[in-house]
C-alpha positions in Angstrom: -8.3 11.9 -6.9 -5.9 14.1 -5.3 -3.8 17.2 -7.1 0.0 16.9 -7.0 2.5 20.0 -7.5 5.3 18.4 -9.7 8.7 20.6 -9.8 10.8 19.6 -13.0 14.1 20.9 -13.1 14.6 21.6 -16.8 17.9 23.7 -17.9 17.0 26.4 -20.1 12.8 25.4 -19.5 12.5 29.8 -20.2 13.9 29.0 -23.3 11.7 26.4 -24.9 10.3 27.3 -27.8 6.3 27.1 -28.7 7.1 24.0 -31.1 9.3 22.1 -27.9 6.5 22.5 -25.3 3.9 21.1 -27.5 6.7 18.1 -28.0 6.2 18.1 -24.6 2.9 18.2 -24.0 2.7 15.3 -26.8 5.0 13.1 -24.6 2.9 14.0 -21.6 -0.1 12.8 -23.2 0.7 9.6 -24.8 2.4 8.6 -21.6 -1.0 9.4 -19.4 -2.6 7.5 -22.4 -0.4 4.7 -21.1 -0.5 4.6 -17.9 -4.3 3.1 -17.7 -5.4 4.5 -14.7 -7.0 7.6 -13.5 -5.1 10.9 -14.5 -5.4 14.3 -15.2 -2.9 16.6 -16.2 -4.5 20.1 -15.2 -1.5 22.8 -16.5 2.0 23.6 -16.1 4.2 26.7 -15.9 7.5 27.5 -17.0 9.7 29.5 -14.6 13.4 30.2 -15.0 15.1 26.6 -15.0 11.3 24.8 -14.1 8.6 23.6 -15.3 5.5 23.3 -12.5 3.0 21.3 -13.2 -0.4 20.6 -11.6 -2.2 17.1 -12.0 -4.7 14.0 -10.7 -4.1 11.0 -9.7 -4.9 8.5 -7.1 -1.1 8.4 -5.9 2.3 9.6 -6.0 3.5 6.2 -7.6 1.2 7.0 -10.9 2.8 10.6 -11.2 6.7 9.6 -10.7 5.6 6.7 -13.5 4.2 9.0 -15.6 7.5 10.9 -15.3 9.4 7.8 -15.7 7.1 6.9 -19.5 7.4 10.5 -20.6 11.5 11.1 -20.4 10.9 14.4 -17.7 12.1 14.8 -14.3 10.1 15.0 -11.2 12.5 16.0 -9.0 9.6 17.2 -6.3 6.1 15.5 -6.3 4.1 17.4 -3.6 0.5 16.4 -2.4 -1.9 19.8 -2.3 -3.4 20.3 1.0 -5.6 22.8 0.2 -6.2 25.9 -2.3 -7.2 29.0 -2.3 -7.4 32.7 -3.6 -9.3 35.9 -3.8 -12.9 34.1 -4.4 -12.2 32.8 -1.2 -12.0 35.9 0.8 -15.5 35.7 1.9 
């Protein structure tokens, strides 16, 4: 499977409250429950106005429709080339 970055715009996303993110997360479940292929939904961050969230699939088409069944944005699905951080220093 390959990891997409998914950028939600979300007005206010600093602002959600403990009880609205597990709403969220809720959503985000029973529509990957739905979707009846491979997927993974790794984690997401809130940032400002965003939410950025780090999944699995086989292709874009599965993440914009798992968008699409769970009533969030995905304004920009990007494919990850590569990652990478201190352990990888050498």
């Amino acid at each position: 499977m390959k990891r997409f970055l998914i950028e939600r715009e979300i007005p206010g996303a600093a602002d959600l409250t403990e009880a609205d993110l597990a709403a969220i997360a809720q959503k985000s479940n029973a529509a990957m429950a739905s979707l009846g292929v491979p997927y993974t939904w790794i984690t997401s961050f809130v940032a400002g106005d965003k939410i950025y969230c780090l999944h699995e699939s086989d292709d874009e088409d599965a993440i914009r429709e798992h968008a699409r069944r769970g009533g969030f944005p995905a304004n920009v699905v990007s494919v990850v080339a590569n990652e990478f951080g201190p352990h990888t220093a050498g």
